[in-house]
C-alpha positions, 0 to 999 in steps of 0.5 A: 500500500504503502509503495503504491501511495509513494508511485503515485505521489511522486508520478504526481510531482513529476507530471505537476512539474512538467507541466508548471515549467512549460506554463512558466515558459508561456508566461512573461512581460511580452505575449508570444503567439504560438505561431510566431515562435520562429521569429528570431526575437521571441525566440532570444525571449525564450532561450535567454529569458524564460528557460534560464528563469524556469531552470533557475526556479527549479534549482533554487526550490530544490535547493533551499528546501533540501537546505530545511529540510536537512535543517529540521533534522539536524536541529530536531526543530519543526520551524528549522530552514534557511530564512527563518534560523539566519543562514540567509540573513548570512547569505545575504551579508556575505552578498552585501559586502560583496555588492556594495564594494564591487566598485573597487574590485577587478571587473572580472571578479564582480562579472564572473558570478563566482565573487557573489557565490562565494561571498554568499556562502561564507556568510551563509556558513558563518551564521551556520556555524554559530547556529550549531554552536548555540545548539550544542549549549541547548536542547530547546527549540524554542531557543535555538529558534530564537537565537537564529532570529536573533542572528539574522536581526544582527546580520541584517544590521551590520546589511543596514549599517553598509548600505548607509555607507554605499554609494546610490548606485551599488546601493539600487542595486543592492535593494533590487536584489533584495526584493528576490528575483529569479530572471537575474540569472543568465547563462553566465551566472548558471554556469556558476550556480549550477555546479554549487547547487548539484554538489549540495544536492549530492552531499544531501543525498550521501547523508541519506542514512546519517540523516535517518539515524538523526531522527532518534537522536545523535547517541541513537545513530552514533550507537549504528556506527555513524561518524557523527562529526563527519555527518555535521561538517558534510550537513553545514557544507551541504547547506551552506552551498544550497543556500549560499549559492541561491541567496547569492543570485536570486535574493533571499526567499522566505518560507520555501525552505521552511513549508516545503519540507512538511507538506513532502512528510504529509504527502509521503506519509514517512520521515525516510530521507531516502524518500523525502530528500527526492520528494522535497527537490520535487515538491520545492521546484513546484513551488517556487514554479508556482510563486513565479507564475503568479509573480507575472499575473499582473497584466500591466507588464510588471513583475512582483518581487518573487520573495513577496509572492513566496512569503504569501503562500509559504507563511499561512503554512508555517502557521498551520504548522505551529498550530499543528504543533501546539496541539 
């Protein structure tokens, strides 16, 4: 029964996410009769606008909701992922210190996509660091939950205090990217991107079984032989490279991480990282597919900030989750 509900529930995210890319596709700022797809114009719209745009909302839902997922267990917190213990606010300081300097830096550095990235991730990797310091002092979630806020409010602070030092110009730029923006990334930077998030991905798919173990406790998988420290350092890379590399390029985005991860469980019915780390990739893609088309309705040719649009859906679900909880 139970083999049968999973085939069912993952041809369901494969047909969904089939065909949510082609509906993004369709969608844009300029309407392309079908008709007239040969024209070489609306074809540089689609190679060089909207494919890049849907492979990069695939990729980044994949990514930050494998980072949540990953995060709640390891952190054994239901609320756990990027956006809410800090990680992105790190992400994001790494990319303003990066961002409003550029005009110092080598041309070659601020084009290349790989300053950014880099940036990124050690700022994503810092705040992780003194997240899992704290929760070795703590076993309440509560706590660790709180602390990660509080992190990220410090994060966006030393952010606040940069940006009043900026020039405008860096400074415009910086606030776009804040708004978070899936379109930004070309072939150029997917280059960059790409190769960071598969090796995230595959460093979360070898932590399958350690991640398993986890769900009853270090002393439990430590007890089935897991090198537990090995297991932390392979979880902070893999989220500092999920999460790093994303934030680095398309801004930070709120909730996916948090939200897709319980609505992967509920479906599968299982905890098993074997079934859930495929799942959440899936079911991450959609979603963030999904926060895109609707970014596009409004009809007068502008986009909506796609980190609004994803706050919109994702947070009623992290309200039903604290509900759930509570009860």
């Amino acid at each position: 029964m139970r083999i049968t509900r999973n085939i069912v529930s993952f041809t369901l995210l494969a047909v969904v996410l089939v065909i949510l890319f082609g509906i993004d596709l369709c969608f844009g700022s300029v309407s392309i009769p079908l008709s007239e797809l040969d024209d070489p114009i609306y074809h540089n719209i689609i190679l060089n606008f909207r494919l890049t745009k849907a492979i990069t909302a695939i990729l980044v839902g994949a990514a930050i909701s494998v980072a949540g997922l990953i995060m709640q267990t390891h952190f054994q917190n239901p609320l756990a992922g990027p956006y809410v213990l800090g990680v992105s606010s790190g992400a994001s300081l790494g990319v303003a210190l990066f961002m409003l300097s550029a005009s110092v830096l080598p041309a070659v550095i601020v084009n290349s996509g790989w300053g950014i990235v880099i940036s990124a991730i050690i700022g994503a990797m810092l705040i992780l660091m003194l997240i899992l310091v704290v929760s070795y002092r703590t076993t309440n979630n509560t706590t660790l939950l709180i602390v990660g806020i509080m992190f990220g409010q410090i994060a966006g602070s030393i952010v606040t205090i940069l940006q009043n030092h900026a020039n405008p110009d860096s400074l415009k730029l910086f606030i776009i990217w804040t708004f978070g923006s899936l379109s930004s990334v070309t072939w150029t930077f997917m280059q960059a991107m790409l190769p960071i998030v598969v090796i995230g991905l595959a460093i979360a798919i070898c932590l399958q079984k350690p991640l398993n173990a986890m769900l009853l406790g270090e002393n439990y998988a430590q007890s089935l032989g897991i090198n537990i420290k090995r297991t932390r350092i392979l979880i902070v890379i893999s989220i500092a490279l999920l999460a790093g590399a994303t934030t680095a390029f398309t801004g930070p985005i709120a909730f996916i991480g948090l939200a897709v991860p319980h609505i992967v469980r509920l479906m599968l019915g299982t905890n098993d990282h074997h079934l859930t780390i495929p799942g959440t990739m899936m079911a991450g893609a959609i979603l963030l597919l999904v926060c895109d088309i609707c970014s596009q309705l409004p009809t007068n040719g502008s986009v909506l900030p796609i980190n609004a649009i994803s706050s919109i859906i994702g947070a009623p679900i992290v309200i039903w989750i604290i509900l759930k909880n509570r009860n």
